[in-house]
C-alpha positions as YAML, in Angstrom:
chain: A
units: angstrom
residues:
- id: 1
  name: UNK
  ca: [74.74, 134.58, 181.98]
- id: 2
  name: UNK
  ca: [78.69, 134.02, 181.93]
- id: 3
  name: UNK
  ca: [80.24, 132.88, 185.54]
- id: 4
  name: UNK
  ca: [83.69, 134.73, 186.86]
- id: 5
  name: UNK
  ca: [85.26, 133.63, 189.84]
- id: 6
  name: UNK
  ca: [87.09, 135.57, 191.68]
- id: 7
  name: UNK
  ca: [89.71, 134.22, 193.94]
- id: 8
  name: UNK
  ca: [90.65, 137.60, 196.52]
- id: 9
  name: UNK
  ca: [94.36, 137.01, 197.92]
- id: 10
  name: UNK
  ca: [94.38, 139.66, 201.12]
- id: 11
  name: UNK
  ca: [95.20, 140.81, 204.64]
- id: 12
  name: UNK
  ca: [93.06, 142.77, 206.80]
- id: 13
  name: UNK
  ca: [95.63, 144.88, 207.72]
- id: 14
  name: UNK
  ca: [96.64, 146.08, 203.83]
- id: 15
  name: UNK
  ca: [94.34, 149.43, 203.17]
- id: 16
  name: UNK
  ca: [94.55, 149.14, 199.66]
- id: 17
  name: UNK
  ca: [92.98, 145.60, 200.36]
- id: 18
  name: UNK
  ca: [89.72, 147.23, 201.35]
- id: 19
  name: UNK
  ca: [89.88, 149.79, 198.73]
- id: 20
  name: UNK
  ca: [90.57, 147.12, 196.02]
- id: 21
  name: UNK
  ca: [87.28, 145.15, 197.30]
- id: 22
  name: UNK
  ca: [85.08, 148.11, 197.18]
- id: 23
  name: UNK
  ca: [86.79, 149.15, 194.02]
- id: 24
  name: UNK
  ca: [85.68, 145.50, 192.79]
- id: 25
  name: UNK
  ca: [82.01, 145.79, 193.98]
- id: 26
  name: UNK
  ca: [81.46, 148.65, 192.25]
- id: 27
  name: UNK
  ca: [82.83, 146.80, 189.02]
- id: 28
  name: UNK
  ca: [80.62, 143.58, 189.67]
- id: 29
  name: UNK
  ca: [77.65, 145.94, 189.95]
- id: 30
  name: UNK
  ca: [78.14, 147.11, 186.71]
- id: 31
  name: UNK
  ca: [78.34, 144.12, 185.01]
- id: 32
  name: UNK
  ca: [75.50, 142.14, 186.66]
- id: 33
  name: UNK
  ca: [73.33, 141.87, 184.09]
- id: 34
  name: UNK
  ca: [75.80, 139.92, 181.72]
- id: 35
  name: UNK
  ca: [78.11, 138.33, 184.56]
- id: 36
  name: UNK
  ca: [77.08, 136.28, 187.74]
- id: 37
  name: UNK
  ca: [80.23, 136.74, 190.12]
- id: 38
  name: UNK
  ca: [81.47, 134.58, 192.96]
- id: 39
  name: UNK
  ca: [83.79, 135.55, 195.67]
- id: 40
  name: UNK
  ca: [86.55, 133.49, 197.04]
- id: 41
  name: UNK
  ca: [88.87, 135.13, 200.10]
- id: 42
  name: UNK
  ca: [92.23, 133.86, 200.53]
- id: 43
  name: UNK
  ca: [94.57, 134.47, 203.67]
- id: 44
  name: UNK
  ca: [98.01, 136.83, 203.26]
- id: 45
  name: UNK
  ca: [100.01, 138.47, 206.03]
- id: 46
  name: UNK
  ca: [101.88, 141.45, 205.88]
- id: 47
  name: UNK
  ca: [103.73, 141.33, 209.25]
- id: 48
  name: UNK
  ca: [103.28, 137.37, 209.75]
- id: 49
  name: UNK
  ca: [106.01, 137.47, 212.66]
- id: 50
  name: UNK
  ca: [104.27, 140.15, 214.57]
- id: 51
  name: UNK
  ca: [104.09, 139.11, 218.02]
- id: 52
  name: UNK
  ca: [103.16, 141.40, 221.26]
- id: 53
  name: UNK
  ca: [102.35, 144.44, 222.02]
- id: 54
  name: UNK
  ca: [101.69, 146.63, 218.75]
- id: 55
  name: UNK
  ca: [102.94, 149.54, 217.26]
- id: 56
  name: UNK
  ca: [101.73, 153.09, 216.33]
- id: 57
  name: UNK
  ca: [101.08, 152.28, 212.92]
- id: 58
  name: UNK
  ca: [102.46, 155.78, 211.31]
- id: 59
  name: UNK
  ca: [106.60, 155.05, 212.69]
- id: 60
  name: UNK
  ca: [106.28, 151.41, 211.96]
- id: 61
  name: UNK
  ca: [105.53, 152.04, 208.41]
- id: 62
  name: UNK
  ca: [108.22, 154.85, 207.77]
- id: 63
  name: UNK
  ca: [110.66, 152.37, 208.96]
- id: 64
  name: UNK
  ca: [109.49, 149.84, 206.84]
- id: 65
  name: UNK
  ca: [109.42, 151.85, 203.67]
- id: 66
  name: UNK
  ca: [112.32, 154.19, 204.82]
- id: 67
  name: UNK
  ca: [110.38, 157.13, 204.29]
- id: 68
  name: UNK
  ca: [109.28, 159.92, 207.18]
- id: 69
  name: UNK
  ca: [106.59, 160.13, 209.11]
- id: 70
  name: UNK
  ca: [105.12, 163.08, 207.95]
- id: 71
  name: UNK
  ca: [105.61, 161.08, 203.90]
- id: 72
  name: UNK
  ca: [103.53, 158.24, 205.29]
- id: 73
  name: UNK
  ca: [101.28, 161.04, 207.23]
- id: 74
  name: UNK
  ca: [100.27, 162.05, 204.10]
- id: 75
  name: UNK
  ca: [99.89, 159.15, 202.16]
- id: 76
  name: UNK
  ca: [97.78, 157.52, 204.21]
- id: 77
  name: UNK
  ca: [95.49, 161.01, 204.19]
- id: 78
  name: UNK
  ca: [95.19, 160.45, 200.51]
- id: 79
  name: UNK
  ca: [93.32, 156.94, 201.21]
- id: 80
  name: UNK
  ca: [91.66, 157.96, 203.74]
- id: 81
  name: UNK
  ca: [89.91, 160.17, 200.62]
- id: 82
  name: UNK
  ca: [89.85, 158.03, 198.50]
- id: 83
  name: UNK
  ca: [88.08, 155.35, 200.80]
- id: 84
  name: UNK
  ca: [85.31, 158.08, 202.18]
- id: 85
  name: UNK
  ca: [84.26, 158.66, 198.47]
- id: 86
  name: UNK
  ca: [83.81, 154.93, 198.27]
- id: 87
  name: UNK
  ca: [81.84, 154.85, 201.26]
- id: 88
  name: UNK
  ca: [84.74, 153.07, 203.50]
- id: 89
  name: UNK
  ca: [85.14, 154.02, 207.08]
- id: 90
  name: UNK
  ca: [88.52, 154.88, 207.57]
- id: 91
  name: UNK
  ca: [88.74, 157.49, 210.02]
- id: 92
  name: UNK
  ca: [90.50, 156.06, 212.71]
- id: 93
  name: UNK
  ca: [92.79, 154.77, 210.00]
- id: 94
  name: UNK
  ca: [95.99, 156.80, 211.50]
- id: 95
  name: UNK
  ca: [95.73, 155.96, 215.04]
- id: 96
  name: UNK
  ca: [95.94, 152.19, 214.57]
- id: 97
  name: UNK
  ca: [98.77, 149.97, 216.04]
- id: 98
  name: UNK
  ca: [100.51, 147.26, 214.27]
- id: 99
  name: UNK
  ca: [99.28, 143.49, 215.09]
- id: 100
  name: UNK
  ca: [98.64, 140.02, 213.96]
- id: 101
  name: UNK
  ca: [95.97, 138.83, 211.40]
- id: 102
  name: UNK
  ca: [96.33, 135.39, 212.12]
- id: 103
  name: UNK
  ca: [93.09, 134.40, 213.96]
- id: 104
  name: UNK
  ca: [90.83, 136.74, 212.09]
- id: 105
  name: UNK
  ca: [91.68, 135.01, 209.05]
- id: 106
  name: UNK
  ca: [90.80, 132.12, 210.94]
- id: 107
  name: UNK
  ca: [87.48, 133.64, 211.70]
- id: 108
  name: UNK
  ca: [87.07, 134.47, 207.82]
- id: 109
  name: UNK
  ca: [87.70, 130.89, 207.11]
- id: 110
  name: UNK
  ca: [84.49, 129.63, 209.66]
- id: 111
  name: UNK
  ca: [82.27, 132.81, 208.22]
- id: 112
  name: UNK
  ca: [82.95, 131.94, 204.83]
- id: 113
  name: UNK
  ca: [81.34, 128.11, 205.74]
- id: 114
  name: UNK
  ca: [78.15, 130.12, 207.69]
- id: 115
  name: UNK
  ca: [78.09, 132.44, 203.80]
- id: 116
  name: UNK
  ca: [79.09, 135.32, 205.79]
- id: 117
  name: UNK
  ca: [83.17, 135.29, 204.86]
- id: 118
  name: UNK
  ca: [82.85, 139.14, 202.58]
- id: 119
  name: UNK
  ca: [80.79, 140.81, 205.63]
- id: 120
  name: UNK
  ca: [83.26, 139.51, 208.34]
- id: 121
  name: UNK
  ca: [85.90, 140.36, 206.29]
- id: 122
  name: UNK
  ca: [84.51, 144.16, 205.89]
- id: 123
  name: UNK
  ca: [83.32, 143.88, 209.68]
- id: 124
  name: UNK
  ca: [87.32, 143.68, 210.46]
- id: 125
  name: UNK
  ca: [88.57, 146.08, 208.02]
- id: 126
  name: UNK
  ca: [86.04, 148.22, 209.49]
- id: 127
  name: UNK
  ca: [87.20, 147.38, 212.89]
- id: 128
  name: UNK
  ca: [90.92, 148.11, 212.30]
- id: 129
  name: UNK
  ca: [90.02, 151.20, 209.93]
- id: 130
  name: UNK
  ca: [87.81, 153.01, 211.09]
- id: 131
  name: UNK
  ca: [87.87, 152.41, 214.79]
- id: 132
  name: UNK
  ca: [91.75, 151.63, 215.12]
- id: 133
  name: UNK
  ca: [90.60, 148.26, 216.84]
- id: 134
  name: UNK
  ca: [93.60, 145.44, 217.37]
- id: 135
  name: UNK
  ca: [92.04, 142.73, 215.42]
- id: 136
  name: UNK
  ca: [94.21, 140.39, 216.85]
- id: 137
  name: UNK
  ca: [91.91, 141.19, 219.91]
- id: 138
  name: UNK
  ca: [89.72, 138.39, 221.32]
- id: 139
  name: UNK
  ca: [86.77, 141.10, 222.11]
- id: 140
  name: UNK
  ca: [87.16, 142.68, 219.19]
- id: 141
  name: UNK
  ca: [87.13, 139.62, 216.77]
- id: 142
  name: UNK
  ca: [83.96, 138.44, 218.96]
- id: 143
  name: UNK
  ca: [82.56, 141.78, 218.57]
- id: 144
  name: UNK
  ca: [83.01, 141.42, 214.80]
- id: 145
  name: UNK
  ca: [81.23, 138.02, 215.25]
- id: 146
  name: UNK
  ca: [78.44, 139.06, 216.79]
- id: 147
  name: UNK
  ca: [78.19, 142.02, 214.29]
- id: 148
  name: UNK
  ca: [77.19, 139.76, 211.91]
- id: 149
  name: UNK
  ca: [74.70, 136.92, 214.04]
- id: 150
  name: UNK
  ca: [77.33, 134.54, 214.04]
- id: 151
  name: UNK
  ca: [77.80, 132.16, 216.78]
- id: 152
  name: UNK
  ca: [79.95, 133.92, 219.34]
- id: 153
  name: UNK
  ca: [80.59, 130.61, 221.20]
- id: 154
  name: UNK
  ca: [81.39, 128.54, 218.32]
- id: 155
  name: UNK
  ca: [83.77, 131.60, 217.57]
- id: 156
  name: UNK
  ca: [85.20, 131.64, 220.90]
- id: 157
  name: UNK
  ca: [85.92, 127.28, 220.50]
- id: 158
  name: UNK
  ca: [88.09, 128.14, 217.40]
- id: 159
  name: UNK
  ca: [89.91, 130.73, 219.08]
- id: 160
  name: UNK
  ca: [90.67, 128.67, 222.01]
- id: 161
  name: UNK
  ca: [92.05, 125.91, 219.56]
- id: 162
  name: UNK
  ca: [94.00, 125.12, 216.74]
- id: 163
  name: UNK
  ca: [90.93, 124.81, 214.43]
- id: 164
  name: UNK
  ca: [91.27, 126.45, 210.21]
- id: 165
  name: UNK
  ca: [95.06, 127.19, 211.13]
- id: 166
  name: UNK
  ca: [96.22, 124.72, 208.74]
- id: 167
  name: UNK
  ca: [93.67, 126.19, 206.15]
- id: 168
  name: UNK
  ca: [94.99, 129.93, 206.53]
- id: 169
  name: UNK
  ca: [98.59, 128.48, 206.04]
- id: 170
  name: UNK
  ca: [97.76, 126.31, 203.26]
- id: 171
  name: UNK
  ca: [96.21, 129.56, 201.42]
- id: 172
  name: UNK
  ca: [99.55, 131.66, 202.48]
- id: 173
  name: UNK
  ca: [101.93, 128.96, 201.19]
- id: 174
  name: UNK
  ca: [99.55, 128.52, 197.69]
- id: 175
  name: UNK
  ca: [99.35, 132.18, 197.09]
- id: 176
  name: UNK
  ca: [103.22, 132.82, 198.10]
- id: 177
  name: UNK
  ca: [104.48, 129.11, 195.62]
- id: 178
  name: UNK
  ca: [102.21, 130.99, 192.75]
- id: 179
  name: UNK
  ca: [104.24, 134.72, 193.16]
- id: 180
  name: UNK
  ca: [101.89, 136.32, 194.68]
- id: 181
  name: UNK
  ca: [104.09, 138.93, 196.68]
- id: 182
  name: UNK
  ca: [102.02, 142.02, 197.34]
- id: 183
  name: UNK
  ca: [98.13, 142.39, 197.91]
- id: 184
  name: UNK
  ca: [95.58, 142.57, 197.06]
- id: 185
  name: UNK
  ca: [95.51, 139.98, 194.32]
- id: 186
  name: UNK
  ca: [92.63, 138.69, 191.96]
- id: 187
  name: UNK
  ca: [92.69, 136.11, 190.59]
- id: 188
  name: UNK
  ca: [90.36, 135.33, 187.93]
- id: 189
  name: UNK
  ca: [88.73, 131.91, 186.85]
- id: 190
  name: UNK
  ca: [92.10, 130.39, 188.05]
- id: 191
  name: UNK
  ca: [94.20, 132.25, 185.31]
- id: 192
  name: UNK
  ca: [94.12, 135.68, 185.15]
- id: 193
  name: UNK
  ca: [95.97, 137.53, 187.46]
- id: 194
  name: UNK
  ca: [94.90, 141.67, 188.42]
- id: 195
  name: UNK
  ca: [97.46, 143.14, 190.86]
- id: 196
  name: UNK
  ca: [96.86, 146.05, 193.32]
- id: 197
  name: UNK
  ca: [93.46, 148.17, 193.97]
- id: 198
  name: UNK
  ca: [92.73, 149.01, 190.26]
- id: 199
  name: UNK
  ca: [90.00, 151.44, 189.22]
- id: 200
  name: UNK
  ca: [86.63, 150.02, 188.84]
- id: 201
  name: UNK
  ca: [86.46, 150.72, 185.12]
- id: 202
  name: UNK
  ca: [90.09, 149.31, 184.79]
- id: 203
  name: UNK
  ca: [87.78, 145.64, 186.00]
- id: 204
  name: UNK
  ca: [85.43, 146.11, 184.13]
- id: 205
  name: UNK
  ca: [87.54, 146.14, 181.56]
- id: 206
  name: UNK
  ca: [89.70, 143.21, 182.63]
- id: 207
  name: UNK
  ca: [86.13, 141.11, 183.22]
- id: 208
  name: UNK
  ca: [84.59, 141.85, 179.66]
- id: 209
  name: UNK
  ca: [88.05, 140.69, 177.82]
- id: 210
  name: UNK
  ca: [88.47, 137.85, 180.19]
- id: 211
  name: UNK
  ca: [84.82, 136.86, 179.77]
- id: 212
  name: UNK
  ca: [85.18, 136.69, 176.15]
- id: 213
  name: UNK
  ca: [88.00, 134.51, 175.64]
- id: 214
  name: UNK
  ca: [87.03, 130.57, 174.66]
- id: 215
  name: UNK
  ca: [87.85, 128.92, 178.03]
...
């Protein structure tokens, strides 16, 4: 059985990220019988400078992109559709306020040494998706914790401290030196680089003509 690793460059706050993932599952699943895949997730931040209170998510993002409102109204409707039919919860998705990712990607960084960093990464997405939670939230980032049997006072030690910061900024300063501007990323086996939240067939694709080139 051929071995593809898959390095995931994301932010919990990027839709598409979440899309892209369970686009990508749905690709792995097809190809389990030839491939054995593993999972790496990697720390990016959209709005690294965010700081305070937050913002309703649907003005913040027409200023950003310059577009209306009712253009990002409707946008985000469209992924909202297309993340139902994948089985994504992302109901909530238009109520949400703006915040900062920082400490959840600290939190992936300790799940991912306790083999749980995929299922606390969905536990947030789910969090800020479909239940328009802050995830920059103490509660809510325990509550994700606990989702998942983790240790909520180990959690709450590397929240009160400085503890996998350098880690998440060592990931956002790789990804950013190697050009990666927009998320999600994947990047395979170290050398093959799939931009944005492509179809699952697209990866498949991708994986078979990757996975039969001489390494």
């Amino acid at each position: 059985m051929q071995k593809i690793h898959i390095d995931i460059v994301s932010d919990i706050a990027c839709p598409w990220c979440a899309i892209g993932y369970a686009r990508l599952e749905q690709a792995m699943k097809q190809l389990a019988p030839e491939y054995e895949f593993g999972v790496q997730w990697h720390a990016f931040e959209l709005n690294p400078d965010h700081t305070g209170e937050g913002e309703p998510i649907l003005p913040a993002l027409a200023r950003k992109y310059g577009r209306s409102e009712e253009e990002m109204r409707a946008t985000q409707d469209q992924m909202m559709t297309i993340a139902k039919d994948l089985g994504l919860n992302f109901e909530k998705m238009q109520e949400r306020f703006t915040c900062n990712t920082f400490d959840a990607h600290r939190l992936v960084k300790w799940a991912a040494e306790q083999g749980k960093q995929t299922e606390m990464k969905q536990a947030l997405f789910e969090a800020y998706f479909g239940e328009a939670e802050d995830v920059s939230d103490r509660d809510v980032l325990l509550g994700c914790v606990e989702s998942l049997g983790l240790d909520r006072a180990r959690a709450e030690q590397i929240l009160d401290s400085d503890e996998f910061a350098s880690v998440v900024r060592e990931d956002e300063t790789t990804y950013q030196q190697a050009g990666v501007s927009a998320v999600p990323a994947f990047i395979v086996n170290g050398k093959y680089l799939i931009s944005g939240a492509q179809e699952p067939d697209t990866l498949v694709q991708a994986f078979e003509e990757i996975g039969g080139k001489p390494e």
